[in-house]
C-alpha positions in Angstrom: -22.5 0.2 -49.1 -21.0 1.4 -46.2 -22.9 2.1 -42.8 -22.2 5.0 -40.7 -21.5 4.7 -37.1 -23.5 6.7 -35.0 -21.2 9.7 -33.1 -21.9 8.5 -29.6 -20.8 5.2 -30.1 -17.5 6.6 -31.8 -16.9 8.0 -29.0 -17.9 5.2 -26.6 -15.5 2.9 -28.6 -12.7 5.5 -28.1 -13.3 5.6 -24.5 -13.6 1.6 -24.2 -9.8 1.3 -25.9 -8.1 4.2 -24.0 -9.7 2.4 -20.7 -7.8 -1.0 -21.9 -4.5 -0.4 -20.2 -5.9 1.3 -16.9 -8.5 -1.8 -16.7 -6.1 -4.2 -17.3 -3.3 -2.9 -14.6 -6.3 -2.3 -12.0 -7.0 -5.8 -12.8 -3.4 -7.2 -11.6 -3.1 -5.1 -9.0 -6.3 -5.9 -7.7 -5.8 -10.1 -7.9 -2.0 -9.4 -6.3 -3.5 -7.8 -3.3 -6.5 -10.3 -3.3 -4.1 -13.1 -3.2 -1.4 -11.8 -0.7 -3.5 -9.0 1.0 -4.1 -11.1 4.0 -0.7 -12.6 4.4 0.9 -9.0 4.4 -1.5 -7.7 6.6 -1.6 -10.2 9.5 2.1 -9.7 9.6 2.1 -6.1 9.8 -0.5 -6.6 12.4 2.0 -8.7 14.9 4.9 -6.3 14.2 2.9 -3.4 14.9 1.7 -5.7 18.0 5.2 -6.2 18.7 6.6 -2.7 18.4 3.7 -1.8 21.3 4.9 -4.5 23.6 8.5 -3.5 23.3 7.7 -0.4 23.6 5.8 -0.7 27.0 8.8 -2.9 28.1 11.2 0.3 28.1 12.5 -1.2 24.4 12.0 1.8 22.6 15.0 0.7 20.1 13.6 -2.4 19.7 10.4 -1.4 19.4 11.4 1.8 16.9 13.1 -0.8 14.6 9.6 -3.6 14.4 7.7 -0.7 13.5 9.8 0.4 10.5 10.0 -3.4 9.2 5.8 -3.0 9.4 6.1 0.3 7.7 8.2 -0.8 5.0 6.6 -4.2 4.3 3.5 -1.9 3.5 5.3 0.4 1.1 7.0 -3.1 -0.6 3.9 -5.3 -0.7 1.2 -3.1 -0.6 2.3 -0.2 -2.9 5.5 -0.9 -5.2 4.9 -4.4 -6.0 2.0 -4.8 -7.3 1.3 -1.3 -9.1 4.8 -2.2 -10.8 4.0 -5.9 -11.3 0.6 -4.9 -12.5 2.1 -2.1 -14.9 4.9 -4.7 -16.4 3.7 -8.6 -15.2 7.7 -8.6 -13.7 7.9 -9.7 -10.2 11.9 -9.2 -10.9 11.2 -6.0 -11.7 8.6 -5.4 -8.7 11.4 -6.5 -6.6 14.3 -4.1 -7.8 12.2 -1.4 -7.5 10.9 -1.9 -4.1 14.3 -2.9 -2.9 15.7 0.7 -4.7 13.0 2.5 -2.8 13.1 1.5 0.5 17.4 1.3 0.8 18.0 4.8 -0.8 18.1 8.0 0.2 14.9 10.2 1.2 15.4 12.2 -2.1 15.4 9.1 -4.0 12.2 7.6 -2.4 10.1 10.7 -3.1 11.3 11.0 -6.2 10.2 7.0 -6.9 6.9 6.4 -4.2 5.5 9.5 -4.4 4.8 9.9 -8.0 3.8 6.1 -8.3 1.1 7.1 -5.9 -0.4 10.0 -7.2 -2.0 8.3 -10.4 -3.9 6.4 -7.6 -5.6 9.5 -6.2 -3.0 9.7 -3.0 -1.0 12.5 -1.8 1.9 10.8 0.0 3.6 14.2 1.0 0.3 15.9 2.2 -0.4 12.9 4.8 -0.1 14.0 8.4 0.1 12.7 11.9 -1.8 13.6 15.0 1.0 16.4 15.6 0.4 18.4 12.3 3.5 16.8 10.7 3.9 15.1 7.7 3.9 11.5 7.8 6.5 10.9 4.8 9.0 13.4 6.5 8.4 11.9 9.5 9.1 8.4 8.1 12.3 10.1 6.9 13.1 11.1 10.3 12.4 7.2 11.7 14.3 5.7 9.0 17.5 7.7 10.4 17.0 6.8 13.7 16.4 3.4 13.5 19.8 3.0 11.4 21.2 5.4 14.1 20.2 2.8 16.8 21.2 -0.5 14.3 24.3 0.1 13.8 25.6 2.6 15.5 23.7 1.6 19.2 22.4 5.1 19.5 19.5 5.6 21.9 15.9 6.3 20.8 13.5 8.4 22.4 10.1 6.9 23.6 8.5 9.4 21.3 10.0 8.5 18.4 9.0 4.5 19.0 5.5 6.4 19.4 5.5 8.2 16.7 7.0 4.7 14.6 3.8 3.0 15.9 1.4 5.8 14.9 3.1 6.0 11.9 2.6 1.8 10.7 -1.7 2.9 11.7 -1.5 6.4 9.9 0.4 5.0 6.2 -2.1 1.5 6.9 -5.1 4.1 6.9 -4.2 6.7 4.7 -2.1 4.8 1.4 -3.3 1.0 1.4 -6.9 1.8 2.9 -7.2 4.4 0.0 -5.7 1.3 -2.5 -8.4 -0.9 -1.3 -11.3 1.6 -1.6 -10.0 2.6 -5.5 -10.8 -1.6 -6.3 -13.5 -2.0 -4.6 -12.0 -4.4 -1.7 -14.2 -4.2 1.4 -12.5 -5.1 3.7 -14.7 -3.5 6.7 -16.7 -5.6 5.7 -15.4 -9.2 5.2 -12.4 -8.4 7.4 -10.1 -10.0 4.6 -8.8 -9.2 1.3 -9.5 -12.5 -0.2 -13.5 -12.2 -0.1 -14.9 -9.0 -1.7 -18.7 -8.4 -1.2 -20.1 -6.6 -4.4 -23.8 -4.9 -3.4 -26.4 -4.7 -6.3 -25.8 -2.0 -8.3 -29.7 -0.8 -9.7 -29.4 -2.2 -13.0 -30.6 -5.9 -12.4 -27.0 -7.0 -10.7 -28.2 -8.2 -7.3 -24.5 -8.3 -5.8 -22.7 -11.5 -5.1 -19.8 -11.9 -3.9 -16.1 -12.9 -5.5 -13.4 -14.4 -4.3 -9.2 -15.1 -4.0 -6.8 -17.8 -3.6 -4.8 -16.6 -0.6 -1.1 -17.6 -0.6 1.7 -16.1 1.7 4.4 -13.7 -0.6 7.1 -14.2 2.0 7.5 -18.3 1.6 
């Protein structure tokens, strides 16, 4: 004798399975940046602490070239990594990937960042800067003068170093704050990735709070 399932659970069943794969990615991207969270951001913190200082000390190449190091730490271990590493468990492949993204061309990086984005509710190319301008063009634009000033000594503009340093705050605020919010880090409120605060929720859950092993991705 068979026994029919009722239509609504059909359909919750369906729903359960087609969340699997999302669930399970959000679930490795979420312990990679509660496990190196901390360690990435505390160094883009100095940098962007740095680029400042060098700044105010008539540096402006120096201080142009710390804030694109903070800029594309963010992008490598705060974007690319672990959404890739979370889609395929490969840190090899995490690596190749971040590596392809940040040394090609500006054609090449929107055609790889800003689609890898977008599935996680962020616009890369409609995020501006206190000017009007868009902050991915504008990174485009720092990215050549940095080189320009690497290796070929040219000088760079205290408004560009500026611009660098509102940049590192802007991309911080506007991609891997918008990350953190989509997995339910709170951050404002523990002031660390590793410790996530999780408020009751109505149903008899009267919140708690979990936890991370922190551990440093650049050792």
């Amino acid at each position: 004798m068979s026994v029919s399932i009722p239509t609504w659970q059909e359909a919750a069943e369906d729903e359960f399975w087609e969340r699997v794969p999302t669930d399970l990615h959000e679930d490795a991207v979420r312990h990679y940046l509660g496990t190196y969270g901390d360690a990435v951001d505390a160094r883009v913190s100095k940098l962007k602490a740095t680029a400042a200082d060098l700044l105010a000390k008539n540096s402006p190449g120096s201080s142009i070239a710390v804030s694109m190091t903070a800029l594309e730490l963010m992008i490598q271990y705060f974007c690319i990594r672990p959404i890739i590493q979370g889609a395929f468990l490969s840190d090899l492949l995490a690596s190749e990937v971040a590596k392809k993204v940040v040394d090609s061309r500006s054609c090449d990086q929107n055609n790889l960042l800003v689609p890898l984005l977008k599935p996680w509710g962020i616009d890369l190319t409609a995020i501006k800067v206190a000017n009007g301008e868009k902050l991915w063009e504008q990174f485009q634009t720092l990215r050549k003068a940095r080189n320009a000033f690497l290796h070929r000594g040219d000088n760079v503009t205290d408004e560009h170093a500026k611009l660098a340093i509102e940049c590192v705050t802007v991309f911080r605020s506007g991609v891997v704050a918008k990350i953190a919010e989509r997995l339910n880090f709170t951050i404002d409120k523990t002031g660390c990735w590793a410790r996530v605060v999780h408020e009751p929720d109505g149903h008899g859950f009267l919140g708690g709070e979990a936890g991370y092993t922190p551990s440093d991705p650049f050792v």
